[in-house]
N, C-alpha and C positions, 0 to 999 in steps of 0.2 A: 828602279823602285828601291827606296831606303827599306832595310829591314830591321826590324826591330828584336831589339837580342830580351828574351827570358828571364829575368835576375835569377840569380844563384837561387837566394829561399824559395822561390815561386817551382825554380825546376825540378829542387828537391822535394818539395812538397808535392806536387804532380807524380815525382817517380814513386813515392811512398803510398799514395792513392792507388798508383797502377798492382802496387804490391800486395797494400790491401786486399784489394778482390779479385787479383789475378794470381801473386805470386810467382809470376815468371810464367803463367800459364799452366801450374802445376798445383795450383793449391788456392790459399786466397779465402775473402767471404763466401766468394764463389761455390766453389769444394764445400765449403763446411755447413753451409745451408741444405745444400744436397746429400751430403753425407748424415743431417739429424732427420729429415723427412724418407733417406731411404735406410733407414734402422732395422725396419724390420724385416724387410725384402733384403735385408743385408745379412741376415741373424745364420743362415745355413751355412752361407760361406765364411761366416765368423766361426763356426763350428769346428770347419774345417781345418782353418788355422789353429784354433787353440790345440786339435789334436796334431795337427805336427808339431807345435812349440814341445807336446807332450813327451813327443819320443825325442829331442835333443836335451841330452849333456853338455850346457856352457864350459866346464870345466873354467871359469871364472865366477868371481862377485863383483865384478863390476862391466859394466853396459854398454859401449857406443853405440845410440840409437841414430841411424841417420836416415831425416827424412820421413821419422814419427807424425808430424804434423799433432793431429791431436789426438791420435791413436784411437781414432772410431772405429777400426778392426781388430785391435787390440787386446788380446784379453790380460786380465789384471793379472791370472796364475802364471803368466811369462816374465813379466815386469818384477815381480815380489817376488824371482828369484833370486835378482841380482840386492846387493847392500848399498851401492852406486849406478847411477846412470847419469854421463854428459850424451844431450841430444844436440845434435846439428839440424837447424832446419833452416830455408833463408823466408820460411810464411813468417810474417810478423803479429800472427793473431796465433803460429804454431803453442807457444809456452805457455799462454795464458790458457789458452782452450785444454791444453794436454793436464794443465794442475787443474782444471776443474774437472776434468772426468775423473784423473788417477790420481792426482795429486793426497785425496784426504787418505786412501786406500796405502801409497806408499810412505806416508806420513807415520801410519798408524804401527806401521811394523820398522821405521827408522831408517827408513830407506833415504837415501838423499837425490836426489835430482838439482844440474843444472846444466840450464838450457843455452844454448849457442847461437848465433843468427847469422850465419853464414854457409855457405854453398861446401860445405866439406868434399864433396867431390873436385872440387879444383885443389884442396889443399890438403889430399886424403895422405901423402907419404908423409907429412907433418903430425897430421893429425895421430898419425898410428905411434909416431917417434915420443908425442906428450902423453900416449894412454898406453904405455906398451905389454902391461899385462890386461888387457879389456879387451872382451869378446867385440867385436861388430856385426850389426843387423841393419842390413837394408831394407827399408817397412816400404814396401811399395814407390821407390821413387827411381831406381834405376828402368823401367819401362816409360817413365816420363822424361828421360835425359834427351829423345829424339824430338820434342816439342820447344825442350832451349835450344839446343844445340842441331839448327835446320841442316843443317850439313852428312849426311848420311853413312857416307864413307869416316869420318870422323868419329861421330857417335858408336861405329860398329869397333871401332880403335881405342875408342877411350874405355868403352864396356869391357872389351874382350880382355883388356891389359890388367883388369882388377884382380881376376886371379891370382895377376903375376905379382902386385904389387902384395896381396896377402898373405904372399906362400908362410908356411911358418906363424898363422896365425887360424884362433875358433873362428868362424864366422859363417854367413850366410845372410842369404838374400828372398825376400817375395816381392815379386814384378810381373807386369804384364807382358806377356808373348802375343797374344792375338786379341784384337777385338773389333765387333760392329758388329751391324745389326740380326736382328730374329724375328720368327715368322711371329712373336709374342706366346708362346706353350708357355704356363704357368711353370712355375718352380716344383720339382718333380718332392712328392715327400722322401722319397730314399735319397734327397742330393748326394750323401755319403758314398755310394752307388758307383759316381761318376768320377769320384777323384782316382788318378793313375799315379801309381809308383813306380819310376820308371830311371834310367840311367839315363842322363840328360844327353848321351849319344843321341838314343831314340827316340826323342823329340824332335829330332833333326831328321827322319824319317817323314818323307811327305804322307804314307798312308798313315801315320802318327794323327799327323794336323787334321786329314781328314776325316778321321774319325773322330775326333774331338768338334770338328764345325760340325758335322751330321748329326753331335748329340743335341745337339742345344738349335735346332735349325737355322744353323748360319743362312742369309741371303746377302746379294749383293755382296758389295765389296767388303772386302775386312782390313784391317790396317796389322803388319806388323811392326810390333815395339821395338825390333832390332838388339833385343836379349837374347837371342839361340847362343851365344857363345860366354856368357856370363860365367856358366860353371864348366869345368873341365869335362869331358866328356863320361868319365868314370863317377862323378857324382852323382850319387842316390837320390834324386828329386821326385816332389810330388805336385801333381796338375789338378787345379782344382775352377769351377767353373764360378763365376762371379756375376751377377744379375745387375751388373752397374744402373742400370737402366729397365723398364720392364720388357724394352725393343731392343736394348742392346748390351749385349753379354760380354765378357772379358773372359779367359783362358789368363789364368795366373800361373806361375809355376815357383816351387820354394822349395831350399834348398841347405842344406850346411855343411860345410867344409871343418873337418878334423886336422889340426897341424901335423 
């Protein structure tokens, strides 16, 4: 049977479709329809974050945001620290969406922003060499590296090696550690209650995890994101519990590294 070959533009336009709403499976139209209809079931574990961005010291004015997408978790009093921000994202609806939520807010105080459309984690010792005094913040996308990259043992290699490549730089990280589903218990009003501060040793503690599934009535199976080794073991991280879903919850964990 004769096969019939694809032309270039048809295949390129098909992959940029796929990117559109999928973004490698990590982002997309997808993500961001999801991300404005759960705003509000999202607002506690926004909370949360903003009060850890509270207690870091960038010791920079300028940003590597990698993996912002359109910073629907976001809060603005983290971003209008810095004077500069280059974001890496490879969603191709990431920049547009991100200057209209923050865009007028970082406009307004002279902040500059610009945006990147590539996979920086493939090209992160580069990237550090063209931004060498800019802090870096991974916004939720290092928990998602095990959805591109199927290979397990790999992903646990490329993660864990990030430490290594950052020594001697500010940075930090929020990503997913565990997630799936719940018995459906509303969103407790102390959520504040539930976040843990802890030395990312003792996450690596199994009575750790499970008292973390017991709060949120984990069932069935739960997935891990293949983050436990992200931070060095002496880093001061905080656990905070995420309503992704109103059946299925996330355990996030963030974290920042001092040079």
């Amino acid at each position: 049977m004769r096969q019939l070959k694809v032309p270039a533009l048809a295949s390129n336009a098909l992959g940029f479709m796929r990117d559109l709403i999928h973004a490698g499976g990590t982002g997309g139209l997808n993500w961001h329809v999801h991300a404005h209809y759960s705003h509000k079931r999202w607002q506690p574990t926004v909370q949360l974050i903003a009060q850890f961005f509270a207690s870091i010291d960038p010791k920079s004015d300028h940003l590597v945001l990698i993996g912002g997408s359109a910073g629907w978790m976001m809060p603005p009093s983290w971003l209008t620290r810095f004077q500069k921000i280059d974001a890496y994202d490879i969603d191709p609806l990431a920049a547009w969406l991100f200057n209209w939520r923050h865009g007028t807010a970082l406009s307004a105080q002279g902040i500059t922003i610009t945006h990147h459309r590539e996979d920086a984690l493939l090209r992160l010792p580069e990237i550090l060499q063209e931004h060498p005094n800019a802090c870096i913040w991974f916004d939720n996308v290092l928990g998602q590296h095990r959805y591109r990259v199927r290979d397990e043992v790999r992903v646990e290699r490329e993660l864990g090696v990030i430490k290594t490549i950052l020594k001697g730089r500010h940075w930090g990280s929020l990503h997913d550690v565990l997630s799936g589903p719940t018995d459906g218990r509303l969103l407790p009003a102390g959520l504040n209650v539930w976040s843990h501060h802890v030395a990312a040793k003792q996450g690596l503690v199994p009575a750790f995890s499970q008292k973390l599934l017991a709060t949120v009535g984990a069932k069935d199976v739960w997935q891990d994101h293949l983050t436990s080794h992200v931070f060095s073991p002496e880093t001061q991280t905080t656990w905070m519990p995420w309503a992704f879903k109103p059946n299925y919850w996330h355990w996030l964990q963030a974290g920042w590294v001092h040079a």
